[in-house]
LUMLUM-106313 format. One line per 3 residues: number of its first residue (from 0); for each residue x, y, z of C-alpha. Coordinates in nm, 3 decimals, always signed. Example, Ala and Ser with C-alpha at 12.3 -4.5 7.8 and 13.67 -1.06 7.14 Angstrom:
0	+1.230:-0.450:+0.780  +1.367:-0.106:+0.714;
***
This chain:
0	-4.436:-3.124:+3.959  -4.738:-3.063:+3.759  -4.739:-3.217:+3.410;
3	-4.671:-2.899:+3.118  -4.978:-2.766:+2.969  -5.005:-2.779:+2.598;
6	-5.229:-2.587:+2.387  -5.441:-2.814:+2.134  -5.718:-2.721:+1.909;
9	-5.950:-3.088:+1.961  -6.287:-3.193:+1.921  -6.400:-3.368:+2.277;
12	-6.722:-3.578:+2.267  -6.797:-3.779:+2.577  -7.118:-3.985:+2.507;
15	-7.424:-4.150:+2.672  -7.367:-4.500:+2.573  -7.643:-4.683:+2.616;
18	-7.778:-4.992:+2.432  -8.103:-4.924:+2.191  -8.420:-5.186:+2.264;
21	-8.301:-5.380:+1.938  -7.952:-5.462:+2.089  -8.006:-5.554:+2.475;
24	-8.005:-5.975:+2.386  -7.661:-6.082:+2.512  -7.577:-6.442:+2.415;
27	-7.621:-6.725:+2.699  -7.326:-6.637:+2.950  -7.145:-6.751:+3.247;
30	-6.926:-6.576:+3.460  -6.590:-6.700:+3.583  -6.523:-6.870:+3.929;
33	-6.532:-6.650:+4.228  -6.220:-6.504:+4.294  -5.941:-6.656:+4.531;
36	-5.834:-6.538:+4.799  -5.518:-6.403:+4.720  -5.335:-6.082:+4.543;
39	-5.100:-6.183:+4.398  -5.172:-6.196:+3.993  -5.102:-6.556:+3.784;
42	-4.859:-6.554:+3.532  -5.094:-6.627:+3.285  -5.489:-6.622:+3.214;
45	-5.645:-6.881:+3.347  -5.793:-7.121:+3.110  -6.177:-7.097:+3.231;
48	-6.285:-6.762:+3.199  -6.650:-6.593:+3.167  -6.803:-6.550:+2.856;
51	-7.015:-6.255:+2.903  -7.055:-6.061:+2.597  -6.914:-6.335:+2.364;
54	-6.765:-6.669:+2.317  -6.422:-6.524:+2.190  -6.390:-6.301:+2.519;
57	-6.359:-6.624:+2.701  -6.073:-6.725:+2.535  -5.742:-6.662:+2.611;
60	-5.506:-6.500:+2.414  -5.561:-6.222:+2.120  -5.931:-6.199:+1.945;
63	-5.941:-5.995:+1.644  -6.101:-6.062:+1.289  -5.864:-5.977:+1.062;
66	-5.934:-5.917:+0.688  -5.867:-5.724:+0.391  -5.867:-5.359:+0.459;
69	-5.839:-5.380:+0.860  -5.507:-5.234:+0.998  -5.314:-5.510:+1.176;
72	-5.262:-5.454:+1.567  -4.970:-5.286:+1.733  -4.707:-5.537:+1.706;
75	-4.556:-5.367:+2.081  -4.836:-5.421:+2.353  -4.687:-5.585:+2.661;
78	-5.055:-5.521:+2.866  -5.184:-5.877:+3.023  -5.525:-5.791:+2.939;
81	-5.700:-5.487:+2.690  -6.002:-5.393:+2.516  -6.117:-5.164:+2.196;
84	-6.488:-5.152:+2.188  -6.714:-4.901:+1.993  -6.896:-4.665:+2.262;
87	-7.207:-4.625:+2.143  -7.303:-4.993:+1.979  -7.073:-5.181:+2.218;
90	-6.920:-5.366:+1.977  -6.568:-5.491:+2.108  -6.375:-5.455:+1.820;
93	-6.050:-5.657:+1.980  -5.948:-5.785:+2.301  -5.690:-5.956:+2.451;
96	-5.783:-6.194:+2.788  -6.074:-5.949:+2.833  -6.200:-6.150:+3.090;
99	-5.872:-6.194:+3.288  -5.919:-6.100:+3.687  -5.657:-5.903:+3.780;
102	-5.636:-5.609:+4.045  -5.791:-5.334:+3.970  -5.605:-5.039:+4.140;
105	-5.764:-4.694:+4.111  -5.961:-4.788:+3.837  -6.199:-4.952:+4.108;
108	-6.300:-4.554:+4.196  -6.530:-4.577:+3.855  -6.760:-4.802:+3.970;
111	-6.763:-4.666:+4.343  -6.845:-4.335:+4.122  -7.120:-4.498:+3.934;
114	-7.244:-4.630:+4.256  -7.231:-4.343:+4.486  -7.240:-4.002:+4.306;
117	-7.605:-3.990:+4.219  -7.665:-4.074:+4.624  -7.525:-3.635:+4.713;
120	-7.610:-3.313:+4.543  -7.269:-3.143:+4.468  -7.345:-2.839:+4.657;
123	-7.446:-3.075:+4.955  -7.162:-2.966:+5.256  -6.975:-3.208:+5.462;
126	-6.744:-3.165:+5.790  -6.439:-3.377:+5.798  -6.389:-3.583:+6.199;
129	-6.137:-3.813:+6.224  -6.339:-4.141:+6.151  -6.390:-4.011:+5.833;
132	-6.048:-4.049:+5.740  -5.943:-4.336:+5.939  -5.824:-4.682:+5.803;
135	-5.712:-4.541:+5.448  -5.429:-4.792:+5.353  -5.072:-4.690:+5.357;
138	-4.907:-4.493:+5.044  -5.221:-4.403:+4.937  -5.277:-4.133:+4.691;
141	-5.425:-3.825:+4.864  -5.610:-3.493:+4.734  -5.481:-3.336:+5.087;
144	-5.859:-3.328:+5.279  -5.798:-3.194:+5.624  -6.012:-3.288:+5.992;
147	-6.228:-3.047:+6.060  -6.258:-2.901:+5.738  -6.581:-2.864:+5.555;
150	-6.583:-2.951:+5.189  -6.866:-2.967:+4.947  -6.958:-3.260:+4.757;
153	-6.833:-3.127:+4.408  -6.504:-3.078:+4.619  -6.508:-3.432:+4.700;
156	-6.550:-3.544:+4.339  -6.303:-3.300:+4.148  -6.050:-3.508:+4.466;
159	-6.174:-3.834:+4.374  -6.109:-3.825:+3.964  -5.868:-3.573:+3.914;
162	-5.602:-3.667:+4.222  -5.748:-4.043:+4.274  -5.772:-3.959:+4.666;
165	-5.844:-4.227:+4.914  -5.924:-3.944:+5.133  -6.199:-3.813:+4.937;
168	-6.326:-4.162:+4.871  -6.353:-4.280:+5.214  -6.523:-3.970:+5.323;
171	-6.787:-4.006:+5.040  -6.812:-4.343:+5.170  -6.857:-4.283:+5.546;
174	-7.126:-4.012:+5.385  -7.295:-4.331:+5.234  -7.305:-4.521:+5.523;
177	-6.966:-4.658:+5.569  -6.739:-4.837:+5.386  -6.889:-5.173:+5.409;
180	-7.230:-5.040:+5.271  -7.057:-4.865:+5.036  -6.859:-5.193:+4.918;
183	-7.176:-5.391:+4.931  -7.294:-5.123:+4.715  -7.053:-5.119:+4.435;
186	-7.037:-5.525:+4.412  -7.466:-5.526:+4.440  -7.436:-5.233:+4.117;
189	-7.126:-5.439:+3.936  -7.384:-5.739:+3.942  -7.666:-5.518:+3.802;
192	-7.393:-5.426:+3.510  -7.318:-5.794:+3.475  -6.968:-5.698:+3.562;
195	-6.978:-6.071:+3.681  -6.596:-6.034:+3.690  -6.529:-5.791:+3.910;
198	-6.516:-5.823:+4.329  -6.491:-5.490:+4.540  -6.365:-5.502:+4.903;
201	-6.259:-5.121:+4.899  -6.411:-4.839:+4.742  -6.106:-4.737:+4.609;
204	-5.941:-4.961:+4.451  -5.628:-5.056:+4.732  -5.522:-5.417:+4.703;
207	-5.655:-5.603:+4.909  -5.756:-6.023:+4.942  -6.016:-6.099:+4.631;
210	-6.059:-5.760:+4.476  -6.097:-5.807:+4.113  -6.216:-5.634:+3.799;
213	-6.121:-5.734:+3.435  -6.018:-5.486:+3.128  -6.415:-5.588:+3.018;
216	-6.601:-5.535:+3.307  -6.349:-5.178:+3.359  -6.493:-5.117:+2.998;
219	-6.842:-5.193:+3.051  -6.828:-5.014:+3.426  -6.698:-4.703:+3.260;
222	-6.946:-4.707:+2.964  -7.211:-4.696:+3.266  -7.068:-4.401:+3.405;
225	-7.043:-4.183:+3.102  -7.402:-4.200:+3.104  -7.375:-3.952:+3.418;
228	-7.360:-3.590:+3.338  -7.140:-3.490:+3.631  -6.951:-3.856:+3.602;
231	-6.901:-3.702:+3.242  -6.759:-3.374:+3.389  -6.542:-3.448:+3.643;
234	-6.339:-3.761:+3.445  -6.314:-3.493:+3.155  -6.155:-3.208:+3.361;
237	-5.796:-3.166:+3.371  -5.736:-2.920:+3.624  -5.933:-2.739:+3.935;
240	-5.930:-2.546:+4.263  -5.893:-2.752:+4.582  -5.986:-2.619:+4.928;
243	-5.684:-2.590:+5.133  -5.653:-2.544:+5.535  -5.767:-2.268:+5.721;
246	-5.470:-2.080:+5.873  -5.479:-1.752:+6.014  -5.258:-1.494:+5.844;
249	-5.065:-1.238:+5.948  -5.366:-1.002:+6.098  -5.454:-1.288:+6.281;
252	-5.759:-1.389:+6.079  -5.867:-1.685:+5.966  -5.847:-1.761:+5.603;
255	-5.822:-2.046:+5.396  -5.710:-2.033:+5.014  -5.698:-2.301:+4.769;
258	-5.431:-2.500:+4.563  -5.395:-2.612:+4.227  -5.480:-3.005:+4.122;
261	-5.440:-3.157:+3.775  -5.609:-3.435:+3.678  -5.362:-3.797:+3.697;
264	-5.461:-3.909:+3.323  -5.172:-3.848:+3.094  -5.339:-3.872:+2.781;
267	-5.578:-3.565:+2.930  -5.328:-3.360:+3.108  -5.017:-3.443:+2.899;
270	-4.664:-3.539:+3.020  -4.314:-3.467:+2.925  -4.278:-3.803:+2.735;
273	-4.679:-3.814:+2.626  -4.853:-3.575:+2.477  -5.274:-3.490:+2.486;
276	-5.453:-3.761:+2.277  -5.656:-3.597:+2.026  -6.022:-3.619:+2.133;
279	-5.967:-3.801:+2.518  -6.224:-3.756:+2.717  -6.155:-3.957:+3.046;
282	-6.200:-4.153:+3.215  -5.979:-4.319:+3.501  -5.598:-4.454:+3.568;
285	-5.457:-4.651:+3.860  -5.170:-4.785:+3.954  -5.066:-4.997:+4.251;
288	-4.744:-5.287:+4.334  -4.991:-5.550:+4.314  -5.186:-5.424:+3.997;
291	-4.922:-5.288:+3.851  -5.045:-4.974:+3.609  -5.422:-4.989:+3.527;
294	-5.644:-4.715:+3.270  -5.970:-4.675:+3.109  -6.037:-4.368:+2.857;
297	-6.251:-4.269:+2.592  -6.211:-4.053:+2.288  -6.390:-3.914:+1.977;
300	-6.264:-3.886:+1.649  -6.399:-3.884:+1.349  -6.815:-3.895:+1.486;
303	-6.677:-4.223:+1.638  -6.642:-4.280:+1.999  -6.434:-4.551:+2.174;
306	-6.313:-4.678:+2.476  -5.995:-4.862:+2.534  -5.916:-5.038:+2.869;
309	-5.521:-5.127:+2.930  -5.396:-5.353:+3.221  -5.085:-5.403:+3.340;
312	-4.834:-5.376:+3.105  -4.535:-5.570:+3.175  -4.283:-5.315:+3.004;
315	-4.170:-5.082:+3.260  -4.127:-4.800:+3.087  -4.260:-4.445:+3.187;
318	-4.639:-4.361:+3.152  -4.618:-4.713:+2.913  -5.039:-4.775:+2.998;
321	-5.089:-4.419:+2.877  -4.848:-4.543:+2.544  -5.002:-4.869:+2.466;
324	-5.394:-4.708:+2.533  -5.323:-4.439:+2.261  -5.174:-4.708:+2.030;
327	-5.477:-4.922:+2.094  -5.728:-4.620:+2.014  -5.489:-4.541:+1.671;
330	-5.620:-4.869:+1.572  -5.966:-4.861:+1.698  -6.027:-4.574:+1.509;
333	-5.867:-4.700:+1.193  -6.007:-4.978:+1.189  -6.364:-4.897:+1.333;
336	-6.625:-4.977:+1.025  -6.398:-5.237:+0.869  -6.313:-5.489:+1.129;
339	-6.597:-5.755:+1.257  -6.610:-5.747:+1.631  -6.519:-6.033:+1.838;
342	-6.801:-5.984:+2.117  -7.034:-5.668:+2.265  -7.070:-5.472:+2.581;
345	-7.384:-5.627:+2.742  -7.667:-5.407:+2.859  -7.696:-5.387:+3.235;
348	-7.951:-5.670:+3.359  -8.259:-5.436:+3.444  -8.269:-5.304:+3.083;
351	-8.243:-5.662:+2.962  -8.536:-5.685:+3.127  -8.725:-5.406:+3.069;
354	-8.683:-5.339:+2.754  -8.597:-4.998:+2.830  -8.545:-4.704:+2.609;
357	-8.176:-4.509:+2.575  -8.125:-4.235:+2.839  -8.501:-4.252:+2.940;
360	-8.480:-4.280:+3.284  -8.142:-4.125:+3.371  -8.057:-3.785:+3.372;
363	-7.717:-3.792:+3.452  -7.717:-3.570:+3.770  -7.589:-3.608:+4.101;
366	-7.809:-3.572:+4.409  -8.099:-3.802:+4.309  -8.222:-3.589:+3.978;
369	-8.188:-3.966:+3.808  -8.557:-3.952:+3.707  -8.560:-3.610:+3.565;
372	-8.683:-3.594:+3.235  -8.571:-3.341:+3.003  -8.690:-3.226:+2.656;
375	-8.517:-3.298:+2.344  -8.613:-3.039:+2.153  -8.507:-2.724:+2.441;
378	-8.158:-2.586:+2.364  -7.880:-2.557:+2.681  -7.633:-2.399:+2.732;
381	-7.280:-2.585:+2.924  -6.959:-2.443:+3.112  -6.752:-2.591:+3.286;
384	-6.808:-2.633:+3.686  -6.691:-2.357:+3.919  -6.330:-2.308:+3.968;
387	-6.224:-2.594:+3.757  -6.097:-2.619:+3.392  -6.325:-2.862:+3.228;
390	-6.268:-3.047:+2.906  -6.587:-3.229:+2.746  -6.819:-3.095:+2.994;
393	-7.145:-3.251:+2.874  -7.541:-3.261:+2.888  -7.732:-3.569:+2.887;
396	-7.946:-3.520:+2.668  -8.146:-3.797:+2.563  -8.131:-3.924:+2.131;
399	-7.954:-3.610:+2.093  -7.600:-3.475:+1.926  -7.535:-3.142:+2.093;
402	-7.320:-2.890:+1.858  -7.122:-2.562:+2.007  -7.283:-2.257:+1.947;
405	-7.168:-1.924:+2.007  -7.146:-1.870:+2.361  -7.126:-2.231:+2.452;
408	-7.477:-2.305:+2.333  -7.550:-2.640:+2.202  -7.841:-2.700:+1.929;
411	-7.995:-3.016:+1.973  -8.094:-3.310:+1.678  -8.251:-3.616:+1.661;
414	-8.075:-3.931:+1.618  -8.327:-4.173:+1.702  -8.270:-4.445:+1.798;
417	-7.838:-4.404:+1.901  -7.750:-4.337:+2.191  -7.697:-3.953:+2.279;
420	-7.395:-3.792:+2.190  -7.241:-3.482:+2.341  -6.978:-3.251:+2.190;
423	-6.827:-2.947:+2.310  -6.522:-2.792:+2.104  -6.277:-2.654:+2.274;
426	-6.188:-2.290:+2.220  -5.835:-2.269:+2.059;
***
């Protein structure tokens, strides 16, 4: 039964976080052993963990810096692993076993999204055989894609974020060349990220032997992705239309309608023991036996942006990941200008090396419009993709802070050099 719908006047900014010239050192690093073969998760973090982004974040246990003025921690977090860190700088502001591997579940599907959704324009058009679908693993969630059904590529998507389907992710896969290219893929991109944590042997996220991630390298994945205008749109969008099967009705004709599909994230789409967290903006849930519940989201409040990645928390209580995220961004936000933080996001090993600029190189669009360079000083105007109901639809605009306008205009300023920041405001 779909999740009730409440009505909430918010401010949504989903932003293009990307590290400035001046803050692309990381300090000397080492990532953790390769993962064993096994899936079943340890009782408790192991003692050698990576370091990447900080000495602290290879430590087990709790890492805050706690002072006069900062807000102490929620005193009822059962997650094995979590991390608040500041969007746009990449400051981690606390963690707790950041670098713990642990399965991933569905959360997985963010880093096969930042690896495989520039590869297909969304109004590219794909026919469903029976390959496509084959070996999805049992009890999987499904959007409902049918054999011999033709969907397009923005279809695909809105059944990969909002419904988490295996379906749709193994026939974006088999469009990529298959699921092993696609899995070399995501682990060849998670090393570019210096996710150096995480292991990918399915594209979306099922347990299986050795597939890893940590609540850091789930933070720094998802940070990647935001910088993707239609990554931005379709984690942001709580409901859509979904193809359905062509049937032939009563005249005999054939016709096929659509159904309904609301997006899985209970701090976007709200749930009768949760409500909407003020200012969410994505970005992706899972939950499996092995991993147990698994999220990553982001939110704006206050011209601050954060993201907060929650796994596995050991109380068993209903939508409890969705509960101890929004506690852990309640904090964040509190305490975000007063505490120290314990460690950083690390830029992604090519802009390490390069030097390169914020946003200059990536659009943000599917279908290989990555090195499409866009003007600053234009104004655009957003809405939300066809047939779907969109919240924080955003434009990648780079150095930029987009503001509604009348008619869902934005008016573009400079911010040199942050990152770019997006904001739409929701009508009431």
């Amino acid at each position: 039964m779909p999740a009730p719908k409440k009505t909430v006047r918010r401010s949504l900014l989903v932003t293009s976080a990307v590290l400035s010239s001046l803050a692309l050192t990381a300090p000397v690093s080492y990532a953790a052993p390769k993962p064993s073969p096994s899936t079943s998760p340890s009782a408790t973090p192991p003692a050698d963990m990576s370091t990447v982004g900080g000495e602290r974040l290879g430590q087990p246990g709790t890492q805050v810096n706690l002072a006069s003025g900062v807000p102490v921690l929620p005193k009822d977090l059962t997650a094995r692993s979590w991390v608040v860190a500041d969007a746009e700088s990449g400051d981690v502001l606390a963690a707790h076993n950041p670098h713990w591997r642990l399965a991933p579940a569905s959360t997985m599907k963010m880093l096969f999204a930042d690896t495989v959704l520039p590869k297909f324009p969304k109004t590219m058009e794909h026919k469903v055989v029976p390959s496509d679908l084959a070996d999805i693993g049992s009890g999987s969630s499904m959007v409902g894609i049918k054999e011999g059904e033709t969907y397009s590529v923005h279809d695909l998507w809105l059944g990969v974020f909002l419904r988490s389907g295996n379906d749709a992710v193994h026939v974006l896969s088999k469009m990529n060349g298959g699921i092993d290219n696609t899995v070399k893929e995501m682990n060849e991109h998670a090393e570019e990220l210096q996710a150096l944590d995480t292991h990918a042997e399915s594209p979306d996220g099922y347990d299986a032997p050795r597939q890893v991630s940590s609540a850091y390298d789930l933070t720094l994945i998802a940070r990647s992705g935001l910088q993707k205008k239609d990554f931005r749109e379709y984690c942001s969008t709580v409901t859509a239309k979904f193809p359905g099967e062509t049937k032939k009705n009563k005249k005999g004709k054939s016709v096929r309608e659509s159904f309904e599909i609301q997006n899985t994230n209970r701090l976007l789409s709200g749930d009768s023991d949760i409500s909407v967290y003020q200012g969410i903006a994505g970005v992706k849930n899972g939950n499996t036996t092995n991993a147990g519940a698994t999220f990553t989201g982001v939110a704006e409040r206050g011209g601050k942006v954060l993201l907060v990645t929650v796994m596995n928390p050991e109380k068993s209580e209903h939508n409890e990941v969705y509960k101890e995220t929004a506690r852990l961004f309640d904090w964040g936000f509190q305490a975000a200008g007063k505490v120290q933080p314990v460690g950083e996001l690390v830029a992604p090993k090519s802009a390490t090396q390069s030097g390169a600029q914020p946003g200059a190189n990536d659009s943000g669009e599917a279908g290989g419009a990555g090195n499409a360079k866009k003007s600053s000083k234009s104004a655009v105007g957003a809405s939300a993709a066809s047939g779907s109901t969109g919240i924080g639809v955003a434009l990648g605009i780079a150095g930029g802070v987009l503001v509604l306008l009348a008619a869902g205009a934005f008016l573009i300023n400079r911010r040199w050099p942050l990152p770019d920041l997006v904001r739409r405001r929701s009508r009431p």
